[in-house]
N, C-alpha and C positions, 0 to 999 in steps of 0.2 A: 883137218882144220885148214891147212894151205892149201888145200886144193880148191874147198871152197870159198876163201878169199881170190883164189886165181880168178875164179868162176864169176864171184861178186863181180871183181875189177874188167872182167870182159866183159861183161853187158852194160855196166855203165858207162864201158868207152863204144860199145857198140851204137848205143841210144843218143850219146853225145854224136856221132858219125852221121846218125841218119836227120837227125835235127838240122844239121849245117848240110844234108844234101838237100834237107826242105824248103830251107830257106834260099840254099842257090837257084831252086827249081821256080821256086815265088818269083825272083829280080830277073828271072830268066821270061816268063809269061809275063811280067809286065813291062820291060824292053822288046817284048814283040807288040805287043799292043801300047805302045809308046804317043801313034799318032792321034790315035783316038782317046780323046780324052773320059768323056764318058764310059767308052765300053774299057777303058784303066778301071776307074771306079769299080763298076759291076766287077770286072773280073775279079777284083784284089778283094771283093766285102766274098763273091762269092768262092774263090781261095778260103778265105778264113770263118765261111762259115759250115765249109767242107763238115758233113758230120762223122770221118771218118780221121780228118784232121783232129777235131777236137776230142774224140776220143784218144788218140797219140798224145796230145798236150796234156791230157788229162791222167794219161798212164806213169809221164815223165814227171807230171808235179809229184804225185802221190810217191816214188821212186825217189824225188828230191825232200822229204819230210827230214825236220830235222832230226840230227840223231843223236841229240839232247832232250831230256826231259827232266825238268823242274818239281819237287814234290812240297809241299810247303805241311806242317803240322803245328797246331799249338798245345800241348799238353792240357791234358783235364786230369779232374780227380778220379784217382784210382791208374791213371797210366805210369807204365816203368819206361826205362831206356828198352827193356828187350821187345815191351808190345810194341812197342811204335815200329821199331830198327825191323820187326816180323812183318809188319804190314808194309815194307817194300819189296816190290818186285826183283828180288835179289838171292840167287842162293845161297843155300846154311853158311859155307864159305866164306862169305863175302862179309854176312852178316857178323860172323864170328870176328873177323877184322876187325870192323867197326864198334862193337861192343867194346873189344880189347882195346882199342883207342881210347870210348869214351872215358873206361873204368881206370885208367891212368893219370886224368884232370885231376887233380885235387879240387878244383873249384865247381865241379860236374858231380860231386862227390851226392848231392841230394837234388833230386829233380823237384821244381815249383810247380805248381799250378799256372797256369798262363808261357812257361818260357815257350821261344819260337823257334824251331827246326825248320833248314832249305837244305834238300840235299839235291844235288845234280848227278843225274843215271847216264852213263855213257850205251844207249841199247842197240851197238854195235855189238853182229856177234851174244858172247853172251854178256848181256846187262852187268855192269860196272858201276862200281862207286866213285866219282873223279875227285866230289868235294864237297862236304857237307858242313853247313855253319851252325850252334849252338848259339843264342841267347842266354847268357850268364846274367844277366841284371839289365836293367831298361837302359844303361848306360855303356856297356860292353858286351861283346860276343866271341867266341873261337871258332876261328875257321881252322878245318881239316883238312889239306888237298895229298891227293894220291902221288906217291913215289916208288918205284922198284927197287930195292938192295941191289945191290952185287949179286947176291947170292938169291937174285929176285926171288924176294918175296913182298909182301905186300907190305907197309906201313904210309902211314899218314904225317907229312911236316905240320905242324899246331903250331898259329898264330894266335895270339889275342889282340883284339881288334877294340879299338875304343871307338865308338860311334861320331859321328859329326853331328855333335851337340856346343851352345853356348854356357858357360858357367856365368849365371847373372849371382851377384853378392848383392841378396834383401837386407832390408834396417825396419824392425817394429819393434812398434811401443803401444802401450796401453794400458789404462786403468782396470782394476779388476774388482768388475761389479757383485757377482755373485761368485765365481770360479775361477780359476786362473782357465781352465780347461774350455767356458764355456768364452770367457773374453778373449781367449787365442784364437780360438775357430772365429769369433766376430771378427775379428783381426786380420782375417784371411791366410793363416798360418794353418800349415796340411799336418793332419793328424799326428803321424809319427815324428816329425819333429818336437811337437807337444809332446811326445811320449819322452823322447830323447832328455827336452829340457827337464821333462818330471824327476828322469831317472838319476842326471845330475845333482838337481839337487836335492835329491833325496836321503844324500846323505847328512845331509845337515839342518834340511826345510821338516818340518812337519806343517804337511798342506793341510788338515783341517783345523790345525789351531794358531801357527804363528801366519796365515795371511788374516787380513780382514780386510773386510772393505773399501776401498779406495787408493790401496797398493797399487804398486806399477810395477812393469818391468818392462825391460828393452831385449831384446833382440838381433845377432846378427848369422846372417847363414847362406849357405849356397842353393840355389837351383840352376838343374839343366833342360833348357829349353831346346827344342828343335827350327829346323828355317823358317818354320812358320808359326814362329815365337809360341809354340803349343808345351806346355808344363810337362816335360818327360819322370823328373827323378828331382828330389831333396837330395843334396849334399852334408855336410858337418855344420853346424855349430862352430861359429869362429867367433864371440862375444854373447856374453849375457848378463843381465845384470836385474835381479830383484830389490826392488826397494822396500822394504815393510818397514813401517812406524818410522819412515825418515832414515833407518840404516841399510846402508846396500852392500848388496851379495853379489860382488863382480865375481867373472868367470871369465879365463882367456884360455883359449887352443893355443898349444903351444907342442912343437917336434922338436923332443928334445937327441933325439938319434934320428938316424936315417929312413925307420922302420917306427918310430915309437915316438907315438904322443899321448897328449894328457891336459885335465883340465886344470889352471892354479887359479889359485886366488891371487891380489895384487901383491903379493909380497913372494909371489914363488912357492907357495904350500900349494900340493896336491887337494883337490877338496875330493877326494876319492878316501874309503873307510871300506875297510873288509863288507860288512855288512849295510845297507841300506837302512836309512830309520823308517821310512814307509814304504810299501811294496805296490803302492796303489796311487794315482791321480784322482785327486776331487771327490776325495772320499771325506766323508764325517766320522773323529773315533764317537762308537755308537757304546762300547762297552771296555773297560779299561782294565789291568788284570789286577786279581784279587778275589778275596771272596765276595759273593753275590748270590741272590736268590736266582734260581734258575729258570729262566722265562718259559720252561716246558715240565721240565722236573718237577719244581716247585720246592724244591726246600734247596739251604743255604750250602753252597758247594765252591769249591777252592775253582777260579777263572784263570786258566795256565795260558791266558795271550792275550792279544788286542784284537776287538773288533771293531771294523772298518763298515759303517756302512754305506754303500755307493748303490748304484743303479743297476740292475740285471744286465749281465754281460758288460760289465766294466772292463778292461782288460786288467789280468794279474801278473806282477813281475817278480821275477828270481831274483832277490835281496841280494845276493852274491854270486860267483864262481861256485860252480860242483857239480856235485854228481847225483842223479834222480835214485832215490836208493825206493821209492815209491811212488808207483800214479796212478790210483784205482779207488772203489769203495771203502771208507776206513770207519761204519755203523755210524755212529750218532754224529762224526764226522762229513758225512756224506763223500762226496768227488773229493779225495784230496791228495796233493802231492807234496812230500820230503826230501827235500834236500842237504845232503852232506856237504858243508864248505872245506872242512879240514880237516884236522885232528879235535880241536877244540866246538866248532859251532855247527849245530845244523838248525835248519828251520822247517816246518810244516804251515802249509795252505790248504783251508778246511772250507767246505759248505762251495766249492765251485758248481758253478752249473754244469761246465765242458770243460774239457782240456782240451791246450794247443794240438795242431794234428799230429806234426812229431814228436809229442813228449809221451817218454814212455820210461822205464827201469833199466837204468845202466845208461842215458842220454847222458851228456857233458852239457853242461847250462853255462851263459853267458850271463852277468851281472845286467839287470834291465832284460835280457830277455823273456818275451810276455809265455808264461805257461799254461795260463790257464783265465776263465773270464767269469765274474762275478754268480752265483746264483746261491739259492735256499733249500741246499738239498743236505739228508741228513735231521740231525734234530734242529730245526732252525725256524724262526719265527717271518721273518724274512729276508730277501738280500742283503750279504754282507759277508766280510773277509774275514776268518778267523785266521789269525796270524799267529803263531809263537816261534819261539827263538831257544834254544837247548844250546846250555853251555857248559860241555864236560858230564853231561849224561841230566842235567837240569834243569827246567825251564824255568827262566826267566822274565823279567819285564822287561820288553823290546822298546821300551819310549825313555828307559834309565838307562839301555846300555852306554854306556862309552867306548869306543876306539879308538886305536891309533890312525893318525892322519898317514897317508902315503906319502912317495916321494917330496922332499924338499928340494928345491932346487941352491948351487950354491958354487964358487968358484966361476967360472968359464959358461957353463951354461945357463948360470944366475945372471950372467950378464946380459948373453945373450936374447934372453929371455925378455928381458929390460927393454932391449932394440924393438922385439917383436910387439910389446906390448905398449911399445909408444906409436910406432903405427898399427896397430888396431885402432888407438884410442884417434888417431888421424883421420883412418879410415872411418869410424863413427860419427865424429863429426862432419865429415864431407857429404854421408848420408843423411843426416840431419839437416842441413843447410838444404839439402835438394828439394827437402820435403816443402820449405818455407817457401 
């Protein structure tokens, strides 16, 4: 290996040597031919159009290539960290580094659809990895760059990198003509924030029966835009406020640790409840629990949930925290998935067309995470959510449950809390006024 770097480094100083005797050789025939101006010209075009010249230029460009290369990837479906990290130019080695790296992110921990990989090859000798960057979210990424130990071996220093984005703070409002769901998208409000706002108040809203007609609500939330003011990413929910039948259902963001926030209502109550009361947006309940004649059956049988019925491929949400103790065919059930919330509650989601892509048996589910999306499979007449709720091994009616409210806030951070929500309410009005 030294001997052929020695080797490398002589002929690059050799070709650097004969270059500057070619060009001494040039200023040399055109200070002989100095007095003649035209035959200067001739000579110097016919110098440089030497074709044994320009093969030599041409040896030395292609010997000066850089000795960086750039690999750019975006992930599709069905790709891992290992297929991609295998399709570079790089030995087992090398690759096995870089895996070892990736699988240490906790936030790398599931690869997306769409995230974007650059990695830079040093293909000096043999092909290296100097530094390669991951896409974590449309709004951050981690860079990798190479370092030697002591005990050189190979490892990688990891930054995370926040992108050069603006944080614009929006203000909407709007009447709600037929959906809350269809007059937010009129509204120009991007989906999953609609989903956000549903899963808030979910704990307390039932959207097919306490909104009607001519409702409003306001809005307030972050977007990050790029230099060329282009819509990159939704932010949080920092205000919101339902008014049905003249009473409103304010909401403020509020960090009450360092690490830890939460929605309250104005008096410092959590509007957060173990269990959600609807698990759907802009749904209609289509069937309520109890006994009923059975729309396929036909005779009179005990109805152990709530149906919801909404639009094919609605999205479906995880009522609560848990654990997937089920995601598969369950017979006159069709698609359905169970979740375990704790000791006490668990809930079942019947008749889906599809499930989310990673939901599967043993997953950890998020409160408002969507698992699954609308469909008529199973014994089913047509689209719609069969919803029940099991508490202490019995199902229930999920539209009588009650729960305890979450955190209260109180002493020191009730105060607090107070400060923050008096400029919200500043903040709202100034977005208001703008509108005017």
């Amino acid at each position: 290996m030294i001997k052929k770097k020695i080797l490398d480094n002589f002929k690059n100083l050799s070709l650097f040597v004969w270059v500057i005797g070619l060009i001494l050789i040039t200023f040399i025939t055109l200070k002989v031919y100095k007095d003649n101006n035209s035959s200067k010209h001739e000579n110097f075009f016919e110098i440089f159009n030497n074709i044994y010249l320009l093969k030599t230029f041409k040896e030395i460009t292609s010997n000066l290539e850089s000795r960086y290369s750039i690999v750019k990837h975006t992930a599709k479906d069905g790709d891992t960290y290992q297929s991609i990290i295998n399709k570079l130019d790089l030995n087992k080695k090398e690759k096995k580094y870089i895996l070892a790296s990736i699988g240490k992110r906790k936030n790398l921990k599931i690869l997306k659809t769409g995230q974007k990989f650059v990695f830079k090859i040093d293909k000096i000798d043999e092909p290296k990895l100097i530094q390669f960057k991951i896409e974590t979210d449309k709004k951050n990424e981690v860079l990798f760059s190479r370092k030697i130990s002591k005990e050189k071996k190979v490892k990688f220093d990891v930054k995370l990198i926040q992108k050069n984005l603006d944080k614009v703070i929006v203000y909407k409002e709007s009447s709600i003509s037929s959906s809350l769901y269809s007059s937010a998208i009129n509204s120009g409000i991007k989906p999953n924030i609609i989903i956000d706002f549903a899963r808030l108040y979910g704990f307390q809203i039932d959207f097919q029966r306490d909104i009607w007609r001519d409702d409003s609500f306001q809005i307030i939330y972050e977007e990050y835009r790029d230099d060329k003011n282009n819509l990159i990413d939704t932010g949080d929910i920092i205000f919101a406020n339902l008014n049905l039948q003249n009473a409103n259902y304010e909401m403020y963001r509020y960090q009450y640790k360092d690490d830890k926030y939460d929605y309250f209502d104005e008096n410092g109550k959590s509007i957060k409840k173990t269990l959600m009361k609807t698990p759907i947006n802009g749904a209609r309940l289509s069937s309520s629990f109890g006994k009923r004649k059975h729309p396929i059956l036909g005779y009179t049988k005990m109805h152990t949930g709530t149906d919801f019925a909404a639009p094919m491929g609605t999205p479906i949400m995880a009522s609560g925290d848990g654990i997937i103790t089920k995601a598969g065919w369950c017979g006159g059930g069709g698609n359905c998935v169970k979740i375990k919330h704790n000791k006490t509650y668990q809930t079942v989601y019947a008749h889906l067309s599809k499930f989310n892509n990673k939901i599967k048996k043993g997953l950890r589910v998020k409160q408002g995470q969507i698992i699954g999306y609308v469909g008529s499979t199973g014994l089913s007449t047509g689209p719609h959510l069969h919803y029940e709720v099991i508490e202490n091994g019995r199902k229930i009616n999920s539209q009588k449950l009650k729960l305890p409210s979450g955190k209260i806030l109180s002493g020191k951070e009730r105060k607090d809390f107070e400060i923050s929500k008096i400029k919200i309410d500043v903040l709202k009005s100034n977005l208001i006024s703008k509108l005017n």
